[in-house]
C-alpha positions in Angstrom: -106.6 -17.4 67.3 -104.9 -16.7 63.6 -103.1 -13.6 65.9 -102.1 -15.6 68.2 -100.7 -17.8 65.7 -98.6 -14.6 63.5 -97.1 -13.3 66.9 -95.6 -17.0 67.5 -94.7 -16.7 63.8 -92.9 -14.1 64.7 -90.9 -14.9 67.8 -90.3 -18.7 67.2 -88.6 -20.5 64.1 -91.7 -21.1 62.1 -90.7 -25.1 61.7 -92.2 -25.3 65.2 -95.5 -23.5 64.4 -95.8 -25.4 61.0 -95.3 -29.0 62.6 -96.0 -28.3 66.5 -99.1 -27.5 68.4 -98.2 -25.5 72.0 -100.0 -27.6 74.6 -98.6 -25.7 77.7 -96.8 -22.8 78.7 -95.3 -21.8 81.9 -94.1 -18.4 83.2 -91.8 -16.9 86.0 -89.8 -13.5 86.4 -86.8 -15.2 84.7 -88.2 -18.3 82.3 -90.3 -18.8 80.0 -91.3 -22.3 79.1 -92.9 -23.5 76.5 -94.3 -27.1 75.2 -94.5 -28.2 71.8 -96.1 -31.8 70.7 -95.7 -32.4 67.3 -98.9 -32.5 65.1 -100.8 -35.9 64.4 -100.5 -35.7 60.6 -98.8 -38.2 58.3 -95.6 -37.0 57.2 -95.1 -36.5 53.2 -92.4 -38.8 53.1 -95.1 -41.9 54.6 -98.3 -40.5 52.5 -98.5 -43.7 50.7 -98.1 -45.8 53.6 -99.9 -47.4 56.0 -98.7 -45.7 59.2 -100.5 -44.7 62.1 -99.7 -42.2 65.4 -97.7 -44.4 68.2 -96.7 -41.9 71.0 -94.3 -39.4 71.2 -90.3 -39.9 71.4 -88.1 -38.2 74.8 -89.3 -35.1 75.3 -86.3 -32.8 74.2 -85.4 -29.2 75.4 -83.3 -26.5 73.6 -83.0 -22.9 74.9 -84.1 -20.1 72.5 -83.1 -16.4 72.3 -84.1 -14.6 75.1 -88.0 -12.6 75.0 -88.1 -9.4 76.8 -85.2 -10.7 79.2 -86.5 -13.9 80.1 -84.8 -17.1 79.2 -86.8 -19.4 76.8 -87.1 -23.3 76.9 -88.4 -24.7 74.4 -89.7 -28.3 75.8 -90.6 -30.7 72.5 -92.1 -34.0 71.6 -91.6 -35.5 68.6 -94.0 -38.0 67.3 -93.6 -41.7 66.5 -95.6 -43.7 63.6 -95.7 -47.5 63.2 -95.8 -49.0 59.7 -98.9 -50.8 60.1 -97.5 -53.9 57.2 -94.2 -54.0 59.0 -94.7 -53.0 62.2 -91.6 -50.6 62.6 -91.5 -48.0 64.2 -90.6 -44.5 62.1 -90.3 -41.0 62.5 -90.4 -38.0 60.3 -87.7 -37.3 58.5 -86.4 -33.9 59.7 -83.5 -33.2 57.1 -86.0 -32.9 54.8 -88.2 -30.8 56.9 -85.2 -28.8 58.0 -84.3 -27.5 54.6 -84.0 -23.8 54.7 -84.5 -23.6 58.1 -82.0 -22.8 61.1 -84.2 -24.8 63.8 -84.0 -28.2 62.0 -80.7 -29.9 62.8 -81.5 -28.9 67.0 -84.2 -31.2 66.0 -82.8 -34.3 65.1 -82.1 -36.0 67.8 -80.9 -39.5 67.7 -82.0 -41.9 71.1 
């Protein structure tokens, strides 16, 4: 599996393979597709909180560089967390994930 994990390293912007877990992947002559959920663990930025998983946001898509000619989709769901105390609804804050990374701004997404 840890192979598996440096190819993707390799091929995708390592902000998805940090906070994302693939759950699907689908394959044609032309496409590639691939599915990203974002991991269940508290953010930094809630660590002292008391937060807990609440679903996922709108799946978004954004196409990525070509591989070997096919067209890449990358599908992705971001999670939501609810502030237990106040009961609102928060999300990771992706500007301070994003940092030094080129993937980060496609990620923030505002719905």
């Amino acid at each position: 599996m840890d192979s598996y994990i440096d190819i993707l390293k390799v091929l995708l912007p390592e902000l998805l393979i940090t906070h994302f877990d693939i759950v699907k992947h689908d394959s044609n002559k032309e496409v590639l597709h691939l599915y990203f959920e974002e991991k269940k663990e508290i953010p930094k930025e809630f660590s002292s909180s008391m937060i807990i998983s609440h679903g996922f946001h709108k799946e978004i898509t954004i196409q990525d560089f070509p591989v070997r000619g096919k067209k890449v989709f990358l599908h992705i769901k971001r999670r939501r967390w609810l502030d237990k105390p106040s009961k609102e609804v928060v999300q990771r804050d992706w500007n301070l994930v994003a940092q030094g990374t080129r993937m980060g701004s496609r990620l923030i997404v505002v719905e």
